[in-house]
N, C-alpha and C positions, 0 to 999 in steps of 0.2 A: 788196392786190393779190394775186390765184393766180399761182403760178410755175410753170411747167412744171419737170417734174426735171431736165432740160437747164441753165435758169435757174438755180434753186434751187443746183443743185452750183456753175454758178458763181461764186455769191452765196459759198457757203461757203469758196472757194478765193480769192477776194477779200479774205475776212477775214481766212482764215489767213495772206497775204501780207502783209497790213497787220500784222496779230500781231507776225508772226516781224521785218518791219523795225523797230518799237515796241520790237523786244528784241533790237536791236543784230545780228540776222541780216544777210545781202548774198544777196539773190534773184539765183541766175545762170540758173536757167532756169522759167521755167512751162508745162508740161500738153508734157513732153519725151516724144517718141515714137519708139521705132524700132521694127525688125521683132520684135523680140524681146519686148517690153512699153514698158509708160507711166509714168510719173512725172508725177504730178501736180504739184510744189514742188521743186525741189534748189535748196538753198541754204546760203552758208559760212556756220558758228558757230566762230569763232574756227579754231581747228587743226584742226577735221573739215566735212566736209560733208555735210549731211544730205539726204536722199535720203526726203521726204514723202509719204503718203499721207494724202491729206485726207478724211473724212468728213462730210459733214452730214447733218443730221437736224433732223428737228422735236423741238422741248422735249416730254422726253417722260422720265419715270425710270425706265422699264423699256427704256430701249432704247439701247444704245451702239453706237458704229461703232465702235470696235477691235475689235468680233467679226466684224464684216465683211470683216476682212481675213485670211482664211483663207492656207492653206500654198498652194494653189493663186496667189493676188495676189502673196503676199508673193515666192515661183518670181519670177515674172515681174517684179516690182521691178527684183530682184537681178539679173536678167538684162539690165535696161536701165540700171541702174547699172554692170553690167561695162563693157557697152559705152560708158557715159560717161566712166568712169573710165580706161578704156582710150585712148577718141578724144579726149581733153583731156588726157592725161599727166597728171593729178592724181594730187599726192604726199599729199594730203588724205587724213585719216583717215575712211572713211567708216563712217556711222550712218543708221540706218533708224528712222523716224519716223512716228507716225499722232498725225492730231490732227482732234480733232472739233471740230465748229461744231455749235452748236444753235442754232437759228434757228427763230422765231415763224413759222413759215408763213404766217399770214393779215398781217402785218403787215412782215414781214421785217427784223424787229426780232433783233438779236445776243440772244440768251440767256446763251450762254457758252462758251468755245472752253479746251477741252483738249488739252495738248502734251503727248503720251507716247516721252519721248525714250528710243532704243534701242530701242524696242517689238518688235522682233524682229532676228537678227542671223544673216549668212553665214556659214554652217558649209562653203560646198564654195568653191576655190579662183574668182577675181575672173575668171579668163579663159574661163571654161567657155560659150564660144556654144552 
């Protein structure tokens, strides 16, 4: 089956869901939007909560999606994590997350899903709209 990239991403946000509940995660929000940025995944890992950005990609060994999450994405995460963390009174330790999905294109078959936890982290203060 071809997927459009629309599809395809949310093939790989599907897995990653799947993933992260398989490993004792609790999915509180999927594809969170506010004016400020998106978050693709926020979901609690025991005392923190993680705050996702998901990549997929076709099987492919030259090509990973944690480089796709540039200081430009990463801004705007952070910025819609304030404001969740803010509009939820979450006393949760928050952590910033990218995890790729590799997926077979033509078949849409899992490859392999990597969790890189931490993957980058808020160096300016939570409240900063």
């Amino acid at each position: 089956m071809a997927y459009t990239n629309k599809e395809f991403g949310a093939l790989g946000e599907k897995l990653a869901a799947k993933y992260l509940k398989e490993n004792g995660c609790k999915i509180l929000e999927k594809n969170y939007k506010t004016k400020l940025g998106e978050v693709d995944i926020i979901a609690r890992d025991g005392g923190e909560i993680a705050f996702i950005e998901v990549k997929t990609r076709r099987a492919d060994p030259y090509l990973s999606g944690r480089y796709a999450v540039d200081q430009r994405k990463q801004f705007h995460i952070m910025r819609a994590a304030s404001w969740y963390m803010e509009y939820k009174r979450s006393r949760l330790q928050p952590r910033f997350d990218v995890i790729e999905v590799e997926i077979d294109r033509g078949s849409g078959r899992l490859v392999r899903i990597d969790h890189i936890k931490n993957a980058f982290w808020q160096t300016e203060d939570y409240a900063r709209f």
